[in-house]
SENU-952655 format. One line per 2 residues: number of its first residue (from 1); their letters; for each residue x, y, z of N, C-alpha, C, O. Coordinates in steps of 0.05 Angstrom, whole numbers. Example, Ala and Ser with C-alpha at 12.3 -4.5 7.8 and 13.67 -1.06 7.14 Angstrom:
2
1	AS	264 -114 156 246 -90 156 264 -66 156 285 -66 169 ~ 257 -45 142 273 -21 143 258 1 157 268 23 161
//
This chain:
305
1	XX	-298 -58 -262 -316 -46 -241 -309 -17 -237 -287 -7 -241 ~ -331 -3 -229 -320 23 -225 -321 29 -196 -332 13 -181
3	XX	-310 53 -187 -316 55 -157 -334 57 -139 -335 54 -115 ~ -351 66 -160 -384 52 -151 -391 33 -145 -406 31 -125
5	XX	-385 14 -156 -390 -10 -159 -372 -26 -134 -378 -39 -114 ~ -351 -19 -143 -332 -31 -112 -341 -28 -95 -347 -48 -81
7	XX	-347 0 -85 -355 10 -50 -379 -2 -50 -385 -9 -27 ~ -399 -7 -67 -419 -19 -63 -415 -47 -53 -424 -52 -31
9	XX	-400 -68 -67 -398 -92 -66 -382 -95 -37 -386 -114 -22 ~ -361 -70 -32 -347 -73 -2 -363 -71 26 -358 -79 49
11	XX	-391 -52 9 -404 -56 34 -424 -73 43 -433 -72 66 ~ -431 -92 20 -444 -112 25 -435 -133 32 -450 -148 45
13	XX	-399 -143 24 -385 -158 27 -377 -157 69 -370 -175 85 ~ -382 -126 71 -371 -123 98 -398 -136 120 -398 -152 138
15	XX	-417 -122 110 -440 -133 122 -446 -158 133 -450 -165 157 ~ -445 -173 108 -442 -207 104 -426 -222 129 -434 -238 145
17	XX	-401 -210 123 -372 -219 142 -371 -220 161 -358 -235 174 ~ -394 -195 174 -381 -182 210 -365 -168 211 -353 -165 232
19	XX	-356 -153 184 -332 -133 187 -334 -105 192 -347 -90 177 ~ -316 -95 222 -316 -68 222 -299 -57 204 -283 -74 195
21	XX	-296 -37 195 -270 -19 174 -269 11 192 -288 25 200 ~ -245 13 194 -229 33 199 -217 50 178 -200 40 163
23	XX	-223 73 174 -205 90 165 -182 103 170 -176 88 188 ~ -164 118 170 -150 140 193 -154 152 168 -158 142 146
25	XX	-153 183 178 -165 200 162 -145 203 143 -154 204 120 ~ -120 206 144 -103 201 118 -115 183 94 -107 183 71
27	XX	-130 173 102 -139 160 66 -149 171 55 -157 194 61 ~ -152 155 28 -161 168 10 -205 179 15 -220 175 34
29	XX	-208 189 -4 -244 203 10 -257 169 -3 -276 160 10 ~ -249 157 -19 -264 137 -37 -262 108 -16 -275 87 -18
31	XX	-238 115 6 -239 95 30 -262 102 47 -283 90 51 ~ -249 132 56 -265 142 85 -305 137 79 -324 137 96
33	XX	-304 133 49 -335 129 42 -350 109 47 -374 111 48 ~ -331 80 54 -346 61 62 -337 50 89 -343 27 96
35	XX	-322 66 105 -303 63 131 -336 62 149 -357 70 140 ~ -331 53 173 -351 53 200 -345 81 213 -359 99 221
37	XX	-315 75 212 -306 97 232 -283 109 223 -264 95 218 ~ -282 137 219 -254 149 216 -247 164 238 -258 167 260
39	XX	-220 175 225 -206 196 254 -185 196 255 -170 193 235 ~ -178 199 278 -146 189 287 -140 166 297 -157 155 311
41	XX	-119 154 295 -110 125 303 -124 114 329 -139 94 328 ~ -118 125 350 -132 120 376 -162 126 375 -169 114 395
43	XX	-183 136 363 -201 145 372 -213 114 346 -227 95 352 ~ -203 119 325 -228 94 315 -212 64 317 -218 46 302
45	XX	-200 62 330 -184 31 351 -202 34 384 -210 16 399 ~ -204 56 387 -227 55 416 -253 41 400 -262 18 403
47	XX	-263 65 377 -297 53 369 -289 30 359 -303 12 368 ~ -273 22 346 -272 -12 341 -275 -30 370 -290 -49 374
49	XX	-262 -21 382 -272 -38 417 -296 -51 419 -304 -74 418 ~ -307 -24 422 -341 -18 425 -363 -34 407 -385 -41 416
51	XX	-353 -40 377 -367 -50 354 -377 -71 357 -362 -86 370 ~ -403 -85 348 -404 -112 362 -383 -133 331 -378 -157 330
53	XX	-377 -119 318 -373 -141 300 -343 -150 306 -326 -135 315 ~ -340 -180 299 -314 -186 314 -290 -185 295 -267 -188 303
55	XX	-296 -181 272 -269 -177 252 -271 -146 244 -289 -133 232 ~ -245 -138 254 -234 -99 244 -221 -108 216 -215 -132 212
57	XX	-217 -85 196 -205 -90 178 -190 -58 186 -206 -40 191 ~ -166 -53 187 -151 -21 194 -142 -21 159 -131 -39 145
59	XX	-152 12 153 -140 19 134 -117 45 143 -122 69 147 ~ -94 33 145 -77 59 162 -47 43 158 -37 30 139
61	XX	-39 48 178 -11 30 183 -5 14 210 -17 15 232 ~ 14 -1 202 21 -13 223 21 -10 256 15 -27 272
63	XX	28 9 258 16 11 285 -12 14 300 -17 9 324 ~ -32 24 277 -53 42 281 -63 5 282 -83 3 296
65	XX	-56 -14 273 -75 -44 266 -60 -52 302 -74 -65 318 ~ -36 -45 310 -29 -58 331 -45 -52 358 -51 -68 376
67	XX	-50 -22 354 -58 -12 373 -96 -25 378 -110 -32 398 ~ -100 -23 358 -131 -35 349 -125 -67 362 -141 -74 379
69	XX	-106 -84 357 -108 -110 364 -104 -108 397 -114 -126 410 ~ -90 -85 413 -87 -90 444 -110 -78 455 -114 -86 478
71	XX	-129 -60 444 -150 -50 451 -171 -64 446 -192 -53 454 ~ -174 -91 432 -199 -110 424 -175 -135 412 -173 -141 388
73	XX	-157 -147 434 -146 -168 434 -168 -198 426 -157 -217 416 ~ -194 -200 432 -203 -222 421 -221 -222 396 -240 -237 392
75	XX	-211 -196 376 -220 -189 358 -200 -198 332 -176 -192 335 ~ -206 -210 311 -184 -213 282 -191 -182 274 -212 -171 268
77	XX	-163 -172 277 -157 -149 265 -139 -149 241 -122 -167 241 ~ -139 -135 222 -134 -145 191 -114 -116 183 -124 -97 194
79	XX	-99 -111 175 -86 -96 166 -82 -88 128 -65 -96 112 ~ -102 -72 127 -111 -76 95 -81 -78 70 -80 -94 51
81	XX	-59 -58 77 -42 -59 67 -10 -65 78 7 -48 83 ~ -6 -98 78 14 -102 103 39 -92 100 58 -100 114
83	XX	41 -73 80 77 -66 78 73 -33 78 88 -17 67 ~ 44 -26 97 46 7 105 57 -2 134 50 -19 149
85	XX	76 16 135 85 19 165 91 65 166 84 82 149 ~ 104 67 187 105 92 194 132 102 198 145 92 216
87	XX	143 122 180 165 128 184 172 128 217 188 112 226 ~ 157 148 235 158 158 262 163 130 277 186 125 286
89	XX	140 111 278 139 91 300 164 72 292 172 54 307 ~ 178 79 263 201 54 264 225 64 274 243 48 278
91	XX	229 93 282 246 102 293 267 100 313 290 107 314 ~ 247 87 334 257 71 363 243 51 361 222 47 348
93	XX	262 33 381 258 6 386 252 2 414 243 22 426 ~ 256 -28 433 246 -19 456 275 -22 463 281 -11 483
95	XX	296 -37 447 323 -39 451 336 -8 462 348 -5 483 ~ 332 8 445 343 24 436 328 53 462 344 70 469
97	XX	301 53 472 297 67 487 303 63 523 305 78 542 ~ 304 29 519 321 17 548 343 28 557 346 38 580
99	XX	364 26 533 391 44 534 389 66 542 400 70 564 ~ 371 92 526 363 118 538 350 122 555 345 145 561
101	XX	337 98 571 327 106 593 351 103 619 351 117 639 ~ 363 89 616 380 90 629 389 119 646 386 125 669
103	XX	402 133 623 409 159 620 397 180 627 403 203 625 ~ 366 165 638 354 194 647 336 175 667 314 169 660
105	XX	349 163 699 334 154 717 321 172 728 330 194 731 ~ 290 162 739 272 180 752 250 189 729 226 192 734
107	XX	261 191 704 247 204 681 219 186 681 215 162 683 ~ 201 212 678 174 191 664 181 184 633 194 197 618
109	XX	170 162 629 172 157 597 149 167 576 130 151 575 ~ 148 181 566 115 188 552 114 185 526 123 202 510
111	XX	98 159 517 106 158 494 87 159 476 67 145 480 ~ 91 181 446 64 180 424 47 155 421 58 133 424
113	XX	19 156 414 14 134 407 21 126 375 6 109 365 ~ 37 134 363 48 131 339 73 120 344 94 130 339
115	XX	68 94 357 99 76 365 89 43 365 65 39 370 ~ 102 27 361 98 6 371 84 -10 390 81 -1 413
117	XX	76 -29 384 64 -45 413 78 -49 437 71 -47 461 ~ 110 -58 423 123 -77 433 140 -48 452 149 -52 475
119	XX	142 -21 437 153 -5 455 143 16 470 156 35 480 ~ 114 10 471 93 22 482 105 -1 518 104 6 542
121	XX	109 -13 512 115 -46 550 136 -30 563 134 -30 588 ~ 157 -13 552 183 0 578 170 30 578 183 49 587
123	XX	148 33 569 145 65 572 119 72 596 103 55 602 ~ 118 94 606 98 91 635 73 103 632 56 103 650
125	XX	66 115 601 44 128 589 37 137 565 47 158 557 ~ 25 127 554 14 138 514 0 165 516 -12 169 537
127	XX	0 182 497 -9 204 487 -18 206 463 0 196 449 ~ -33 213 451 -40 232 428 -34 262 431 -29 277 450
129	XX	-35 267 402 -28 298 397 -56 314 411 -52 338 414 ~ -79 304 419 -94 318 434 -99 320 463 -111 337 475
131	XX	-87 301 470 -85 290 494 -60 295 513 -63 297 537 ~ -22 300 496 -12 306 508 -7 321 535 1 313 557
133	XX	-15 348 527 -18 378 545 -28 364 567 -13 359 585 ~ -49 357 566 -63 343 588 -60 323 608 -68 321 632
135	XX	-43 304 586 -29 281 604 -5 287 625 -3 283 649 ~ 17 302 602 36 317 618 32 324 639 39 311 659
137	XX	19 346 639 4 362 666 -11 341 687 -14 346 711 ~ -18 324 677 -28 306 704 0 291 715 3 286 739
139	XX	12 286 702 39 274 708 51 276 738 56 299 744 ~ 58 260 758 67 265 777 100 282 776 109 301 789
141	XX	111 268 756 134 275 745 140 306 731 126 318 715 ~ 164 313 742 166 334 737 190 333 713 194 350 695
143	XX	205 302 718 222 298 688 203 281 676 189 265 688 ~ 205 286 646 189 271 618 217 265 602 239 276 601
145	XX	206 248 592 222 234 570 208 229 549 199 207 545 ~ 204 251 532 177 245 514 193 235 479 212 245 468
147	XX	180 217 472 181 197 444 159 194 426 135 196 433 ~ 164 188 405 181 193 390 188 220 379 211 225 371
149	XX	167 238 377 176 261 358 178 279 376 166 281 397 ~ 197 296 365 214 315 375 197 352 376 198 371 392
151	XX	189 349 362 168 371 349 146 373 369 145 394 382 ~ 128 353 372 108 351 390 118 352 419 106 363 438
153	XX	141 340 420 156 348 450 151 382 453 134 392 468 ~ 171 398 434 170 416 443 151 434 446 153 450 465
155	XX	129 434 430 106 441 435 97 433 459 96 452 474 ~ 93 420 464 79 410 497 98 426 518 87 441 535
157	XX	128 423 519 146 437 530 136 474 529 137 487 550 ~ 133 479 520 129 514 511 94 520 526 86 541 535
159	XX	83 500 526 55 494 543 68 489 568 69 513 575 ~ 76 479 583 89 476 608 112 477 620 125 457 625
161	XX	123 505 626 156 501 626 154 501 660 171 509 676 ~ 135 491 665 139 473 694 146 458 701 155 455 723
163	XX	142 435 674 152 409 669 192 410 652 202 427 637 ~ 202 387 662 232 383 648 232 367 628 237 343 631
165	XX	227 379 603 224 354 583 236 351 562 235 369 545 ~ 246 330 557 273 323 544 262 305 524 245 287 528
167	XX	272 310 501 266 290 469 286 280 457 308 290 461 ~ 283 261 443 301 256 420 297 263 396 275 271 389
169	XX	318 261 380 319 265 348 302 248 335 311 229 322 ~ 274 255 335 244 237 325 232 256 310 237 280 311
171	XX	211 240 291 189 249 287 180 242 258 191 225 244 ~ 155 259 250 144 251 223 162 269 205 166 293 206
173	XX	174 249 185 189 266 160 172 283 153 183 305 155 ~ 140 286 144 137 292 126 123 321 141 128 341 128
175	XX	107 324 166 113 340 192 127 366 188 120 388 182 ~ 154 354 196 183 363 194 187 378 178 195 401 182
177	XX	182 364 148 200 381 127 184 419 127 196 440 122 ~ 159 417 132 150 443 137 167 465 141 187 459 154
179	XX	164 496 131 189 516 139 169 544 144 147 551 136 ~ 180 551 155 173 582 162 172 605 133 168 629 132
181	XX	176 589 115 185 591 84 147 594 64 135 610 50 ~ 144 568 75 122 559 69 108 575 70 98 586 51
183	XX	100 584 106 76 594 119 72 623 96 53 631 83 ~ 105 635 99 99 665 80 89 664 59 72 680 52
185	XX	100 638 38 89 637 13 63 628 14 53 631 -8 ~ 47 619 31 25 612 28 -2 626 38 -25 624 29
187	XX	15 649 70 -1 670 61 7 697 47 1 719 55 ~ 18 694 30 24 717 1 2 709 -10 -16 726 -11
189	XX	-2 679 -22 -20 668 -39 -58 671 -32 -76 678 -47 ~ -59 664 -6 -86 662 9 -82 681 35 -83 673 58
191	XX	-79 705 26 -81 729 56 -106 722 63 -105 724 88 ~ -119 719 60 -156 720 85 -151 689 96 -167 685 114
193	XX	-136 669 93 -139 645 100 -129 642 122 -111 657 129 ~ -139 626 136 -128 622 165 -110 604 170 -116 586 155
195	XX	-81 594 187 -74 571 189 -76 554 205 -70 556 228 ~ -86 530 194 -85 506 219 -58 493 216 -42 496 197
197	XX	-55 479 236 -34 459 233 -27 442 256 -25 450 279 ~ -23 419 249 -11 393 274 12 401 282 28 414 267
199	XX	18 391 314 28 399 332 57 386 324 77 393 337 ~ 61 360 294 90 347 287 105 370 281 129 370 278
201	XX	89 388 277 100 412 257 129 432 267 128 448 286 ~ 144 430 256 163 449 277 153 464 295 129 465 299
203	XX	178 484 313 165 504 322 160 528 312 147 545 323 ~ 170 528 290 168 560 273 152 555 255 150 572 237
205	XX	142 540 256 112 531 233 84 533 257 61 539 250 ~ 93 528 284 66 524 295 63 544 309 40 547 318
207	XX	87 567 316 77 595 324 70 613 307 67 637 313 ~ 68 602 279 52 626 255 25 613 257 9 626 244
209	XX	14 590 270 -5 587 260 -27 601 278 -23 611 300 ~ -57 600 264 -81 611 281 -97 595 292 -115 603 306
211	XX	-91 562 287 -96 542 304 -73 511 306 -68 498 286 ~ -63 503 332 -54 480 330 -66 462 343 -75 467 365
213	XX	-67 436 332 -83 411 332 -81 381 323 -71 377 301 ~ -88 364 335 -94 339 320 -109 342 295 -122 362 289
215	XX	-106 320 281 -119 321 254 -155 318 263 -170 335 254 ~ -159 309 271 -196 311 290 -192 344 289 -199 359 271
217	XX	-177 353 315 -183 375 316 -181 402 294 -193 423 297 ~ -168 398 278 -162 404 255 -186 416 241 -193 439 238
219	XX	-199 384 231 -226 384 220 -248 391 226 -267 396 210 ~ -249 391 254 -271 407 270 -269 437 277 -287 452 284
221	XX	-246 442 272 -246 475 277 -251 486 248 -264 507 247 ~ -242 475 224 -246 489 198 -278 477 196 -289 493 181
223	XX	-294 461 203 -321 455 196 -335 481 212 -344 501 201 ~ -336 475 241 -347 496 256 -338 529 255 -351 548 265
225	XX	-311 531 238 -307 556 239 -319 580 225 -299 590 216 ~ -337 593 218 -350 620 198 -336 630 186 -348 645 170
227	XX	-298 627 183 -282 638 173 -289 622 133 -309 608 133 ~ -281 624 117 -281 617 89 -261 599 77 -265 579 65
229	XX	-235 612 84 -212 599 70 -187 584 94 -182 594 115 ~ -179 566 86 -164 546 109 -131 546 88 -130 543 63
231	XX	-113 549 102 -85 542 101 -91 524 119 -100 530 140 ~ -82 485 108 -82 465 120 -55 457 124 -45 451 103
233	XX	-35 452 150 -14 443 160 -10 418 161 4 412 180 ~ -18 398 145 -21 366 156 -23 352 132 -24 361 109
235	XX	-25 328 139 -21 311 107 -51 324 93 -72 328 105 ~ -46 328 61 -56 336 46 -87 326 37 -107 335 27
237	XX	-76 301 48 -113 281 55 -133 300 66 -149 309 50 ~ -134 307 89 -152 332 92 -158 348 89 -177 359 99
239	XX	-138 361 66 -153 386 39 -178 381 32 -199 395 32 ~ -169 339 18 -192 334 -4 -213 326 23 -236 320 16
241	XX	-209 326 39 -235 314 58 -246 333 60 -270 328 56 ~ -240 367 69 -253 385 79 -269 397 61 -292 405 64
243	XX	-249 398 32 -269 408 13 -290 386 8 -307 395 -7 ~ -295 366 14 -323 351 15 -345 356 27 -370 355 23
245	XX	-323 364 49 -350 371 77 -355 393 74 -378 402 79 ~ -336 408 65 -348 434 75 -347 453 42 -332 473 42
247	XX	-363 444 16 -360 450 -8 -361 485 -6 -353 499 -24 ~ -370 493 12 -378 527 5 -351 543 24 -355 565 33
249	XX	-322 526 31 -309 541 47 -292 531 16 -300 518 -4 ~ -262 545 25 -235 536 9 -213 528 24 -206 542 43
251	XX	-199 503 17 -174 492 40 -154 488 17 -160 476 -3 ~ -132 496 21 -96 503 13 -75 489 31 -67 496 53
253	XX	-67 465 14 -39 451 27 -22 472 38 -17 492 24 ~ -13 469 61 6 488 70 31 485 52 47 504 51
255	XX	36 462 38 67 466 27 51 429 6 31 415 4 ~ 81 433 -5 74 412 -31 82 377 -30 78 359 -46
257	XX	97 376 0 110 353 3 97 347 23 110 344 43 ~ 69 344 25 58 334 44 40 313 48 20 310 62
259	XX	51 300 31 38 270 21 49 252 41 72 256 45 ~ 38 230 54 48 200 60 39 186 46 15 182 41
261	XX	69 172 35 59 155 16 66 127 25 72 108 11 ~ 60 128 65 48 94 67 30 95 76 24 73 86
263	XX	9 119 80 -11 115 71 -29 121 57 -53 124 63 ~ -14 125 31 -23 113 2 -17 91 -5 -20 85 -29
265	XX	-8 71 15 -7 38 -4 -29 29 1 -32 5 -6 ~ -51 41 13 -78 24 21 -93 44 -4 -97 69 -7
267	XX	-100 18 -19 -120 30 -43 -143 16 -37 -143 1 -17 ~ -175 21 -59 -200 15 -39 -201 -22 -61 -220 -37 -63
269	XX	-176 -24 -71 -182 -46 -79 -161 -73 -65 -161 -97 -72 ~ -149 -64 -50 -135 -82 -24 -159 -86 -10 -167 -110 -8
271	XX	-177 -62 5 -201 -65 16 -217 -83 5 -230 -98 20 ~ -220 -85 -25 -249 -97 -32 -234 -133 -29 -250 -152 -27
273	XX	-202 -138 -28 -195 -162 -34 -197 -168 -3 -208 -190 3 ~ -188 -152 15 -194 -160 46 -220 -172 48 -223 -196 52
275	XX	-240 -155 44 -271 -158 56 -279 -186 35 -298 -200 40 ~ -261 -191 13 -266 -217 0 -251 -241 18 -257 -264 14
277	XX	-236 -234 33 -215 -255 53 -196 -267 37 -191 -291 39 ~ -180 -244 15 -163 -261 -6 -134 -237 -3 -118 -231 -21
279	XX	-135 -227 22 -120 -194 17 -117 -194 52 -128 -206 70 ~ -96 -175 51 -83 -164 75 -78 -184 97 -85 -207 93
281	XX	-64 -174 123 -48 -188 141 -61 -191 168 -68 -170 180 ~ -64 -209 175 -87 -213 205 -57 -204 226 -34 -213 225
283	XX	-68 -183 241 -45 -177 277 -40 -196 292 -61 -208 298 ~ -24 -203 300 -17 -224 321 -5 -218 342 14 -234 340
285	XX	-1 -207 362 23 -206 378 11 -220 403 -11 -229 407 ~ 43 -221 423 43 -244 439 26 -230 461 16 -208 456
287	XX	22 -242 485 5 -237 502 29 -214 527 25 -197 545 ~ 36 -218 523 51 -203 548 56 -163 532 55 -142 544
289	XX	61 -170 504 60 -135 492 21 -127 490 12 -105 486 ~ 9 -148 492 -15 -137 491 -11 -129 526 -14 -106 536
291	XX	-9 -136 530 -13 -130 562 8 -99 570 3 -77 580 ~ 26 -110 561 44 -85 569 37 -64 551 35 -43 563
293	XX	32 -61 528 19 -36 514 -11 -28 527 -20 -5 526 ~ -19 -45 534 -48 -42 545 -48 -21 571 -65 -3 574
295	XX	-22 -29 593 -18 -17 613 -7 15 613 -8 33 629 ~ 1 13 589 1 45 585 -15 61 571 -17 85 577
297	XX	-29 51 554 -60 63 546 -76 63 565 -95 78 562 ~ -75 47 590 -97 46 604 -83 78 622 -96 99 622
299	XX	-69 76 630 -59 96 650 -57 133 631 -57 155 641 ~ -56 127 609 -63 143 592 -90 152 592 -91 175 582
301	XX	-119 143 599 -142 132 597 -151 144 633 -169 157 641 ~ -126 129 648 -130 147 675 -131 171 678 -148 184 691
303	XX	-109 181 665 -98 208 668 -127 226 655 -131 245 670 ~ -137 224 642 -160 233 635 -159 239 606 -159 263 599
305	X	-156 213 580 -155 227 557 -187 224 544 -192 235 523
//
């Protein structure tokens, strides 16, 4: 079969089923082609909510299928590739952030939505990389205890040094490895290009840039922008996306190690074996982490995301 032929048969197979499909925009373009909904983790686990169909299939990772199962708990949610998980969300445990909470009584807990279900239950509020700034700042609390990544802490911190906010040693490897190294060599290479880049990104990577953002926001500022050429800060998936969308601009990996490669274990032929019901891992969790993850997305949801 060719990939023609696949995405064709996946979308008739999905039809058939009742199946929604999720993308996160890290996939590949030959996914995001027959997806319902792409984006970021939180935003197409909300439109899955909303969907009338009652089986999700998540092409993403592990958390991104967990978060989808507490947000449409009487939905079979399917996890296309069950041995993608996320460097970041395996980082802490809820063991392991109990202990450190200890150590900082009074602290709000604010935790990425790139974490667990199960350690989303001891923390007092979820965030996204777009949503942070915002949440923070509504925050009654003037101490934060922000998780997992360390990078996005400080960024939000440098936005509000009203707030006391304290991180751990977290985050996305691949984020991370970014250098202030990069940014020069890349505008030596592309001087008229502009830089975007996510907020995982150190801090000396995200004060060279000319925009920081979620991966959404990302893509919407190089679509809507009149500018031509894009230095992209973020997994390299959105190079090949942008030059799709936007064939008459030019987009440049910020650096060369900016691949995840768990999520590259979701290929569109795990998908085509899912939507056949012979492939991937149905979500399960117990009723009390749906609840307790739920209570902090919801209050997340208060705060105004």
């Amino acid at each position: 079969m060719t990939i023609s032929e696949i995405q064709a048969e996946i979308l008739r197979l999905k039809k058939e089923k009742d199946i929604c499909i999720l993308a996160h925009s890290y996939q590949g373009q030959e996914i995001l082609e027959i997806a319902d909904y792409t984006g970021d983790s939180y935003g197409i686990s909300v439109e899955a909510s909303k969907a009338s169909q009652k089986n999700v299939l998540m092409c993403g990772v592990r958390f991104m299928a967990e978060t989808c199962k507490v947000l449409s708990p009487d939905k079979h949610v399917i996890l296309a590739a069950p041995n993608a998980g996320c460097p970041m969300a395996d980082q802490m445990d809820r063991a392991m952030i109990a202990k450190v909470k200890e150590q900082y009584p009074g602290y709000a807990v604010v935790c990425y939505i790139n974490t667990t279900s199960e350690l989303k239950t001891i923390c007092d509020v979820c965030v996204t990389s777009s949503s942070a700034i915002q949440i923070c700042t509504k925050l009654a609390n003037k101490d934060i205890l922000f998780i997992p990544d360390k990078n996005l802490a400080q960024y939000v911190a440098k936005q509000l040094p009203e707030k006391n906010i304290r991180y751990l040693e977290g985050g996305c490897p691949y984020h991370a490895a970014m250098t202030a190294e990069d940014v020069q060599e890349a505008r030596s290479a592309h001087p008229g290009a502009l830089l975007l880049v996510h907020p995982e990104c150190p801090p000396e990577v995200a004060k060279l840039a000319d925009y920081v953002g979620s991966t959404t926001g990302i893509i919407a500022y190089a679509e809507q922008s009149n500018h031509k050429e894009f230095i992209i800060g973020t997994e390299t998936s959105i190079v090949e996306h942008l030059q799709f969308s936007c064939p008459n601009k030019r987009f440049y990996p910020l650096a060369g190690a900016l691949m995840c490669p768990e999520m590259k274990k979701t290929t569109l032929m795990d998908v085509y074996h899912c939507v056949k019901g012979t492939g991937g891992e149905e979500i399960n969790l117990p009723d009390d982490v749906i609840q307790g993850a739920r209570r902090c997305i919801d209050e997340m949801i208060r705060l105004g995301c």
